[in-house]
N, C-alpha and C positions, 0 to 999 in steps of 0.2 A: 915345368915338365917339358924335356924335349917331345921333336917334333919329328915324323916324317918327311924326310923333301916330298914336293909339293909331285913330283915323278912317282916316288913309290904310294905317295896316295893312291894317285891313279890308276896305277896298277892293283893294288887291294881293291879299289872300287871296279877292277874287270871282274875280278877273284868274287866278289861278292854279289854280282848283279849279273849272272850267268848270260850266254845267248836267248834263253827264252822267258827272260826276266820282262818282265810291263818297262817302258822307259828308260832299258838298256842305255838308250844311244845318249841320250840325257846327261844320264848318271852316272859314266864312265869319261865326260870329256873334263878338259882343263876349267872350264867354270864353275863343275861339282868340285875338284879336287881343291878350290882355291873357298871352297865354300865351305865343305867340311875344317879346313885349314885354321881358318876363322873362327870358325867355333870352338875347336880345341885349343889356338893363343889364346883366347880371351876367356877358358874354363867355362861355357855354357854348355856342361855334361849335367844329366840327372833331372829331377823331379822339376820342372819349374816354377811349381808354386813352394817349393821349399827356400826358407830362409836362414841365413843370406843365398844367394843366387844371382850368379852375371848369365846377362842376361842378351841374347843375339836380336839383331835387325839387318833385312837386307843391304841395307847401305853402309853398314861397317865392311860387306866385303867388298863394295863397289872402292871405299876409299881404301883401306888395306895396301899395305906397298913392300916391296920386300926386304926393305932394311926395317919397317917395323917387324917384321912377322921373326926376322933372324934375331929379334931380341927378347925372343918368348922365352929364354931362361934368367930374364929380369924381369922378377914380379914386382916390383914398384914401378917401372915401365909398363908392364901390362893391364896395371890394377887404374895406370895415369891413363893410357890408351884408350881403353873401355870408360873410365869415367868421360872422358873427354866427347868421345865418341855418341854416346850417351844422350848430349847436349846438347850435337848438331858438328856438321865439319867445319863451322867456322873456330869453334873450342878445339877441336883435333888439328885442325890446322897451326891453329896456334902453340897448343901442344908440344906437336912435333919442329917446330920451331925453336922452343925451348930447350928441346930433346937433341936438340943439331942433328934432326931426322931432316935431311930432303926428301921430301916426300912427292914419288913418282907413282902416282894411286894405279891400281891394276886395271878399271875400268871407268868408263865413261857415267857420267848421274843416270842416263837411260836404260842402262845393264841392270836397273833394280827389277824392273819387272822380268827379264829371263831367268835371274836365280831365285825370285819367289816363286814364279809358273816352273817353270820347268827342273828345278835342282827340288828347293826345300818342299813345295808342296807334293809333288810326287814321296820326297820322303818320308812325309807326316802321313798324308792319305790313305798312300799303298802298302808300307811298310813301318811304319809306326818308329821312323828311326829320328823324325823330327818332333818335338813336342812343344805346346805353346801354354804360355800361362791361362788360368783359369778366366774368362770374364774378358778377355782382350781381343777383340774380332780380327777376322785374318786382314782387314782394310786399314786396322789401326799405326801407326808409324811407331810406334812405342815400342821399348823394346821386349820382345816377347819369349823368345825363340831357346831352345836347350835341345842337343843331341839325347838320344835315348842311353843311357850308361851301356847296354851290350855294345849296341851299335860304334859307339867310339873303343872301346876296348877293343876294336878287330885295327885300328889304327895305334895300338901302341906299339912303341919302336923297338920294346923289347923283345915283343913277339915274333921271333924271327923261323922261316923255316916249315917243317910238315908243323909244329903248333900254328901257325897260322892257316895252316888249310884246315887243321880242326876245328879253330875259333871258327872262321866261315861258316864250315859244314854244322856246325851247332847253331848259329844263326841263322843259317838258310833255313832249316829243319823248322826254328822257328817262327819263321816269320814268312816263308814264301808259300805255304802249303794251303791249300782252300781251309782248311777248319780255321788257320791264324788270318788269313782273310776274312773271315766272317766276323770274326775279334776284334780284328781294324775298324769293320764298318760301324760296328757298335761305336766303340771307339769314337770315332766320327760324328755319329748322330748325337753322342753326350758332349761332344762339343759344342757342336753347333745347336743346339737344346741352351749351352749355359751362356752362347751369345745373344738368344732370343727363345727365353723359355715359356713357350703357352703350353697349357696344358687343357685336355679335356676331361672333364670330371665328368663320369658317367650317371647321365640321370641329371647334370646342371649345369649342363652348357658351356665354354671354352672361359680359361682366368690365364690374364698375364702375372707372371712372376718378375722380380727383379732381375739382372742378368747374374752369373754366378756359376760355380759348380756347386755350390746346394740347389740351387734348382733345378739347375741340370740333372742330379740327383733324384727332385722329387719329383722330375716328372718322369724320371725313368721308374720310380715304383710305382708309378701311378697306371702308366700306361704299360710298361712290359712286367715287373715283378706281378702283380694286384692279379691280372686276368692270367698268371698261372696257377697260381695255389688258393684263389679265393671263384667259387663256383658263378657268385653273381656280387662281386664285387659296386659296395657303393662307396663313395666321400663324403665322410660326414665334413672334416675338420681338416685346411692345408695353413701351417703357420711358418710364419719363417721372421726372421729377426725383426724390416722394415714395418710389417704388419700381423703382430704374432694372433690375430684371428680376427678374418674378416668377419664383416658384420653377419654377411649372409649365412657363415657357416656359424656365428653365434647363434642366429635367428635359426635354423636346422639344427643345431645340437637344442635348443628350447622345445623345439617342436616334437623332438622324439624324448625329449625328457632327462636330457644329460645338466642338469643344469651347471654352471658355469664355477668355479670354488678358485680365487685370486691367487691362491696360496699353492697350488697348482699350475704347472706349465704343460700344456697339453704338447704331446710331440709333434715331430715336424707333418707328419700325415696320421690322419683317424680312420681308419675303414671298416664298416663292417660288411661281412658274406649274408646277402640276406636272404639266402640256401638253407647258410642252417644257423645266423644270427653270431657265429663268430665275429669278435674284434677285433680289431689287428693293431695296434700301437707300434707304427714304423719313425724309427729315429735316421733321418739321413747324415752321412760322417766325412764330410768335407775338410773340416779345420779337425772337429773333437764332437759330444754328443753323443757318443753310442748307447747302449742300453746294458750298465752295468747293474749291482745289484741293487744299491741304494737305486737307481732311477727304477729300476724292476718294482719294486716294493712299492715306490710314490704312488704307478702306474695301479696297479690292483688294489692301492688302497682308497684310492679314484674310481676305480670300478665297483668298489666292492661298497662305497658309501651310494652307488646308483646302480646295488642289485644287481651287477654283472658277474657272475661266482668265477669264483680266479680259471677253474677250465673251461672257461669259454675266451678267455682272453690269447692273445698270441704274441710274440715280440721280436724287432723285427728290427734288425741295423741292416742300412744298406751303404756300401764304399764304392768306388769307381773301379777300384781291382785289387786284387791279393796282390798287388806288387808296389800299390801305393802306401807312402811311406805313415799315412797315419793310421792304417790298417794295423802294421807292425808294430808301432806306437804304441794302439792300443787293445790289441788281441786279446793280451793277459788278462783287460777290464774286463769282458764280455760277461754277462750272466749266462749261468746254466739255463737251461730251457728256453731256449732263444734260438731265432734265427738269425743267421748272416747271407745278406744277399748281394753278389757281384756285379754290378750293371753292365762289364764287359765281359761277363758270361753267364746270360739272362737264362739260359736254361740249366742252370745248377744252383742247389743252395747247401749251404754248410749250415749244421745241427750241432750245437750244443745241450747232451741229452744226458741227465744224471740216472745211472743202470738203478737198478732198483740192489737190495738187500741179498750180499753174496746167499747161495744155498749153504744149508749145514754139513757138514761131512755126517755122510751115515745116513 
């Protein structure tokens, strides 16, 4: 895919990042433009836990040079690049070697930390225009890193002209306004949730999970979904692949009388309201999981061999965002009478509700 000179990047990055933008001064100079640049040679656009996926680190653009970047319309070059790159500079070095690239890298090895602080993380944080794989802390050297797809679409070369002050003006709209700010922060906190997921279960004291965006997940229904729509929210049951039911919440589902059936996978959280004794059967949807109808049915038939009559029960997929791509995936699956809950827009929930028996004419 061509490429913007590294000039008119810069320029789109005035156009996008207004005078009263957070980190203007940042984000408009030649170390963003050469960082953005980077990311789109080497295709790390989109979902980053989507597979296959190239995948960005700050030291690919510390080495970056500009007879590699002029060869971003040789994808076997770029596809060598990136692997090499990958592996460490001494592989890229070598590379580019083979490549009869001389290679005259853009910056010094200690430039990693001004375009992690000051370029990418501002653009993840503030703006959601950076994104990092699931489970990869921001300390990790691996490679993690993918532009958000709007965000790179306002850098295509095609786009020339007032269509680019509308791409803008449709991105700014969405992304710089306090409501898509409070989006972010979410955003944010499920991150950093699936680098270090504890959670506290109300009524039994704090549990660590493994690291992940399913946990990140559970403990976003745990602690922000649960205490909206559940009056006095308890935990019975939190299972998750490494340990699909800890002892303790065996030893609590015994004690209230759930007893346990092998043939049976209890879902990823158990809760009940003990308001007014609803159950809540919440499936969190990281990879896949949600609550279609065959799992619908398993659920109440689990309840319904432990006396819990099918309207007392609830059900309950929770995703990371209507814009993540196993949501789309699997929308179609969902059952009817079910909830869908957003973790990066905790106060709305989507209803799958079957209308009752049209009326008769007459």
């Amino acid at each position: 895919m061509p490429l913007l000179r590294l000039n008119e990047i810069r320029e789109r990055l005035g156009l996008i990042f207004p005078e009263s933008a957070p980190d203007r001064a940042s984000l408009t100079r030649e170390l963003a433009a050469k960082t953005i640049a980077t990311f789109l040679f080497i295709g790390a656009v989109g979902d980053p836990d989507r597979e296959p996926m190239r995948h960005l680190r700050p030291s690919m653009v510390v080495w970056m040079d500009d007879d590699s970047i002029s060869r971003v319309d040789d994808l076997d070059f770029v596809l060598g690049w990136h692997r090499a790159a990958s592996r460490g500079h001494s592989a890229l070095r070598a590379f580019l070697a083979e490549s009869d690239v001389v290679a005259d890298r853009w910056y010094a090895e200690n430039s990693r930390e001004p375009i992690r602080d000051e370029v990418i993380r501002p653009l993840a944080e503030r703006y959601g225009a950076v994104l990092r794989r699931s489970g990869i802390a921001p300390s990790d050297a691996s490679p993690a890193l993918t532009l958000a797809e709007d965000f790179a679409a306002l850098f295509d070369p095609a786009v020339r002209g007032p269509a680019v002050d509308a791409r803008v003006s449709e991105w700014q709209a969405a992304h710089l306004g306090p409501a898509e700010q409070a989006r972010l922060a979410a955003r944010r906190r499920l991150q950093n949730e699936a680098d270090n997921p504890v959670v506290d279960l109300p009524g039994r004291g704090r549990r660590r999970l493994p690291p992940g965006e399913s946990s990140a997940l559970t403990v976003a229904a745990i602690t922000n979904f649960a205490p909206r729509l559940l009056a006095e929210p308890f935990v019975l049951a939190v299972c998750h692949s490494r340990d699909p039911l800890a002892s303790e919440d065996e030893r609590e589902l015994r004690r209230v009388g759930l007893a346990l059936e092998p043939e049976v996978v209890l879902p990823d959280v158990l809760l009940m309201d003990v308001a007014d004794g609803m159950v809540w059967f919440v499936e969190v949807v990281a990879t896949g999981g949600a609550i279609h109808e065959r799992r619908r049915s398993e659920l109440l038939q689990w309840a319904g061999g432990h006396e819990i009559p099918a309207d007392r029960c609830r059900f309950v997929s929770v995703y990371r965002s209507r814009a993540a791509q196993v949501f789309r995936r699997t929308v179609g699956e969902l059952a009817w009478d079910t909830l869908v809950w957003f973790a990066d827009e905790p106060d709305r929930v989507f209803r799958l509700e079957e209308l009752g028996p049209a009326p008769r004419p007459g």
